[in-house]
C-alpha positions as CSV (number, residue, x, y, z in Angstrom):
1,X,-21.4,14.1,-2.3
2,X,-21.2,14.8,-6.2
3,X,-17.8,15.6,-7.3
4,X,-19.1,19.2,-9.5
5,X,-21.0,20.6,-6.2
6,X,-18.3,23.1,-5.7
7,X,-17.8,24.0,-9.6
8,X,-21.8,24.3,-9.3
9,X,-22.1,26.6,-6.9
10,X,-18.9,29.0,-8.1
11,X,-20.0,29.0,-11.3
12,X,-18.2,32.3,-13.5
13,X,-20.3,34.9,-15.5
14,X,-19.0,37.8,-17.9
15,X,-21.6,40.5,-17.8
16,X,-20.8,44.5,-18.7
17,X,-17.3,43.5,-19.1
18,X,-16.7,43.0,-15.4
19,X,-16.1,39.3,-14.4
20,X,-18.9,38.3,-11.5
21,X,-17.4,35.5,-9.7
22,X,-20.3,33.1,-7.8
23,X,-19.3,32.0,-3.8
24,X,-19.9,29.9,-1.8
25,X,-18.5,29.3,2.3
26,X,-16.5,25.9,2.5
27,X,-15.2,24.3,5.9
28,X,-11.6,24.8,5.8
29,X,-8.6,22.3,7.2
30,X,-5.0,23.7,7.6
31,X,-2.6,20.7,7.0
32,X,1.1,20.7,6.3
33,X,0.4,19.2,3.2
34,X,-0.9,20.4,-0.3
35,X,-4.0,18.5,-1.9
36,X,-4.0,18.3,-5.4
37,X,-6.8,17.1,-7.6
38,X,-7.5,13.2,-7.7
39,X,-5.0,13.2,-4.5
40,X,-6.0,10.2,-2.0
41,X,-5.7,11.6,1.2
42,X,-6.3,9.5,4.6
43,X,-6.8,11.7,7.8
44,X,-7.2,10.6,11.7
45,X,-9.5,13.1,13.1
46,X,-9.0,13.6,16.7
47,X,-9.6,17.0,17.7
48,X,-12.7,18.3,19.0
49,X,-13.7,21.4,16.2
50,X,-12.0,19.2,13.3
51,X,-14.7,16.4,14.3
52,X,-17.8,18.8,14.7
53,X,-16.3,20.0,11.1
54,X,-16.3,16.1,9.5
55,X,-19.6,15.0,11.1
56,X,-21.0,18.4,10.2
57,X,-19.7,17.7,6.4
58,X,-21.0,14.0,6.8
59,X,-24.6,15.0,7.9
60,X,-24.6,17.9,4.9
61,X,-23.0,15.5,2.7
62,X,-20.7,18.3,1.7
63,X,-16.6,18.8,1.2
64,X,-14.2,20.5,2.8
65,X,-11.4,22.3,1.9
66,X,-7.4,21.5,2.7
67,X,-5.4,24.5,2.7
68,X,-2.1,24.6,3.6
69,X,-0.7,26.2,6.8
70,X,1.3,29.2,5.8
71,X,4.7,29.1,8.0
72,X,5.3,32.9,7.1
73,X,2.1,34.7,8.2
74,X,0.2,34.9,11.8
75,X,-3.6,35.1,11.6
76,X,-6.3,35.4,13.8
77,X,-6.3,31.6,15.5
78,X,-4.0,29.2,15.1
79,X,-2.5,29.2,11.4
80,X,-2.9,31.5,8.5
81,X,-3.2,29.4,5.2
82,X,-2.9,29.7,2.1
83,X,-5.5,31.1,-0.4
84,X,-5.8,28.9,-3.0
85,X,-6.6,25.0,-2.2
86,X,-8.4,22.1,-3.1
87,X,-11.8,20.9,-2.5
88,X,-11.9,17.5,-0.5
89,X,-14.7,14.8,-1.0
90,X,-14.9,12.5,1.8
91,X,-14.8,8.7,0.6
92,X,-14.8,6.3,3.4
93,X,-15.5,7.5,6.9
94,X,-14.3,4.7,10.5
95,X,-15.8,5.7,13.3
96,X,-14.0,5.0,16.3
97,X,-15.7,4.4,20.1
98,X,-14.5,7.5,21.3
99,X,-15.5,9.9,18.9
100,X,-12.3,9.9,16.9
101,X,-12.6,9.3,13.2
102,X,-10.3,7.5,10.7
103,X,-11.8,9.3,7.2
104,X,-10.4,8.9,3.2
105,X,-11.2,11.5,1.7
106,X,-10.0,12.4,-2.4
107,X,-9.1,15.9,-4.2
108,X,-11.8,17.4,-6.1
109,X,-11.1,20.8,-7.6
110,X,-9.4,24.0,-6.8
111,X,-10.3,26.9,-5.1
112,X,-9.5,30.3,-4.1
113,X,-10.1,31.4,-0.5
114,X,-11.9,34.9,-0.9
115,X,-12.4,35.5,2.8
116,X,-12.2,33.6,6.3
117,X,-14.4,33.3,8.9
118,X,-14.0,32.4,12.4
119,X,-17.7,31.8,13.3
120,X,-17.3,28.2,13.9
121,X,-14.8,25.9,16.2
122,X,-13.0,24.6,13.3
123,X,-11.8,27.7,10.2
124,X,-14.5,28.4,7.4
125,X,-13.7,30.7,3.9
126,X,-15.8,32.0,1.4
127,X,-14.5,30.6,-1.4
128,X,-14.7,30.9,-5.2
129,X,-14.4,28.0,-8.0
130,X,-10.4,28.1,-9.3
131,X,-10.7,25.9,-12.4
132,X,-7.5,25.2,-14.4
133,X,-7.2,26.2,-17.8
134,X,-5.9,25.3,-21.2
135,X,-5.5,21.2,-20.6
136,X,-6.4,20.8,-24.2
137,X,-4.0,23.0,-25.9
138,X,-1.2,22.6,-27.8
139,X,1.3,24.0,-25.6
140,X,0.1,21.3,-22.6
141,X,0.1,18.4,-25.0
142,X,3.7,19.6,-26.1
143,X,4.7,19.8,-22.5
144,X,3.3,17.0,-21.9
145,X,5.3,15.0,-24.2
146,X,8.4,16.7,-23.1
147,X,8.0,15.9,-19.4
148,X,7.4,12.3,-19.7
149,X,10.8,10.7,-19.8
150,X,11.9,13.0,-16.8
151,X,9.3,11.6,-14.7
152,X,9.9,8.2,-15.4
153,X,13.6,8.8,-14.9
154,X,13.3,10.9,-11.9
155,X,11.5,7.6,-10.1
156,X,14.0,5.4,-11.0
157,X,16.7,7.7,-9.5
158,X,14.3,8.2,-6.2
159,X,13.9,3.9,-6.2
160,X,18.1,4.2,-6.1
161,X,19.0,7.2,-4.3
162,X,16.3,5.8,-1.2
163,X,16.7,1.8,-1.7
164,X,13.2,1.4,-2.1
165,X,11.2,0.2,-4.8
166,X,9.1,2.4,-6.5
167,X,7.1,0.8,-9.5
168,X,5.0,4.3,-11.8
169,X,2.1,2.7,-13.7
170,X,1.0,3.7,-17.2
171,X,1.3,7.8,-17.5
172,X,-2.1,9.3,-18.2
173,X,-2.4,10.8,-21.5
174,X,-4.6,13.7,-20.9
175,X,-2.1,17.0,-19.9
176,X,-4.4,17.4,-16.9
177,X,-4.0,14.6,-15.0
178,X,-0.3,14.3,-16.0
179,X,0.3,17.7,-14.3
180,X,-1.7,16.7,-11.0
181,X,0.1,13.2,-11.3
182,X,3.1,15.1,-10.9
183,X,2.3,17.6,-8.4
184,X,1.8,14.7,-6.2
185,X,4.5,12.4,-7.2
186,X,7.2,15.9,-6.9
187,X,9.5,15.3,-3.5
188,X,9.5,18.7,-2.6
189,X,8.8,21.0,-0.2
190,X,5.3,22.1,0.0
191,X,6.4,25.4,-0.7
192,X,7.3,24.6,-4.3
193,X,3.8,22.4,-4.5
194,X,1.8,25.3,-3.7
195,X,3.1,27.1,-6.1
196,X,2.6,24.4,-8.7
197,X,-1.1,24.0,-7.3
198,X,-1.4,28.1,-7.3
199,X,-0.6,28.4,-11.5
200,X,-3.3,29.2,-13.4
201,X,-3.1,26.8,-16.1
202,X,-2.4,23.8,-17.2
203,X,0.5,24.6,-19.5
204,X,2.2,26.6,-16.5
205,X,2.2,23.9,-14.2
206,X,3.8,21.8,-16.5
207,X,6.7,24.1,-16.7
208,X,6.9,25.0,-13.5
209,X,7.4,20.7,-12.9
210,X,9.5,20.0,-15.9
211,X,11.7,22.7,-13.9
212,X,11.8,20.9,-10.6
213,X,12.0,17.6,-12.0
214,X,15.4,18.8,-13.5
215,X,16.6,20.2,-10.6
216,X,15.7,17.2,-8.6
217,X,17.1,14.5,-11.1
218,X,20.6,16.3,-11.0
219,X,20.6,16.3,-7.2
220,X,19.5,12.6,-7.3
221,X,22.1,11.6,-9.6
222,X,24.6,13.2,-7.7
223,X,23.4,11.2,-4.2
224,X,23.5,8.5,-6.0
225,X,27.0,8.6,-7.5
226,X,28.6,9.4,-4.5
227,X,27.0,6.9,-2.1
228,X,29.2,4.4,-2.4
229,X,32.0,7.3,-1.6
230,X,29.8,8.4,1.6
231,X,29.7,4.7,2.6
232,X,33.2,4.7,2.7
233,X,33.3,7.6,4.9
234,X,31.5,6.7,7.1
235,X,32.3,2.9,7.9
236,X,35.3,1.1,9.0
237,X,36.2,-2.8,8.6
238,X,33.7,-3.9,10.9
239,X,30.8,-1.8,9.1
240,X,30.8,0.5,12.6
241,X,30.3,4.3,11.8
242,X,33.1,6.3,12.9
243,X,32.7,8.6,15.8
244,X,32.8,12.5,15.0
């Protein structure tokens, strides 16, 4: 599966002033997650139409697409998702005795659903190419710089606040990947992350984050100020929790 097949095949063209936008009809999977480019994400497929949907993108050696389920709306079927996602390409595919499937499969690029169809067992959409814009511009390398140290800080106060150790490698460089790196790394509901993945550009989605990583590092500061108070609360001599 080549990584530009999607940005190939919803390719964008300018002509008489009227922007023609090129489709093309993706398998789609409702998750309670959102996938953002150069996301990992490791599935166990166990229902009927979403293996006839893997083994179908297997054969075709084409990706799917992970949307997520929108909470708010009924649609025809199960869920009604979102319309804007991410292109999934599958990586590493276990096959199980009885038909079950343990699959990796990796963010690619983004997409906007145009239309769903419920021809098949498992949810298809026509869908068009989303690419994000303005990674190389001044404004994303100045957010960029400004949103560093939050990050970094924001995991130390998460390693704290949950007793776990959390270790951030090197920070990318590029704008781009910082703002995905982010996306993923941002404990928050996937609300907020769709809107993050939903922004049009680069420079947006930087500011959206830098916005929720403030929010999130006063709210971790606080938990972790007062958890020795809460402790306190909450146990006697012995270490026992009080009853209510």
């Amino acid at each position: 599966m080549r990584k530009n097949k999607l940005a190939a095949s919803s390719s964008n063209r300018q002509d008489n002033g009227n922007q023609e936008t090129a489709t093309m009809k993706l398998p789609l999977f409702p998750l309670n997650l959102v996938l953002f480019p150069g996301m990992v994400l490791p599935l166990h497929i166990f229902e009927p139409r979403y293996r006839a949907m893997i083994n179908y993108c297997i054969e075709e050696k084409r990706p799917f697409g992970v949307v997520l389920i929108d909470e708010n709306e009924h649609g025809r079927g199960d869920v009604a998702p979102y319309r804007v996602g991410t292109a999934a390409r599958i990586e590493r595919v276990e096959k199980l005795e009885d038909g079950r499937m343990n699959i990796t499969a990796v963010g690619m690029e983004r997409f906007r659903v145009q239309e769903l169809h419920y021809d098949h067992s498992y949810l298809t959409g026509t869908v068009a190419h989303f690419p994000v814009v303005n990674g190389s511009t001044k404004s994303a390398a100045d957010l960029s710089h400004q949103i560093r140290p939050r990050i970094l800080e924001y995991v130390e106060l998460l390693a704290k606040a949950s007793n776990v150790e959390l270790h951030l490698d090197r920070l990318p460089e590029d704008p781009t990947t910082l703002a995905y790196l982010i996306g993923i790394a941002l404990q928050v509901g996937n609300e907020q992350k769709q809107k993050v993945l939903a922004l049009p550009g680069i420079p947006e989605m930087l500011a959206r984050e830098k916005y929720l990583l403030s929010r999130e590092i006063l709210l971790l500061k606080y938990m972790v100020d007062t958890q020795a108070q809460v402790e306190e609360m909450n146990t006697g001599p012995t270490g026992c929790i009080f009853p209510n």
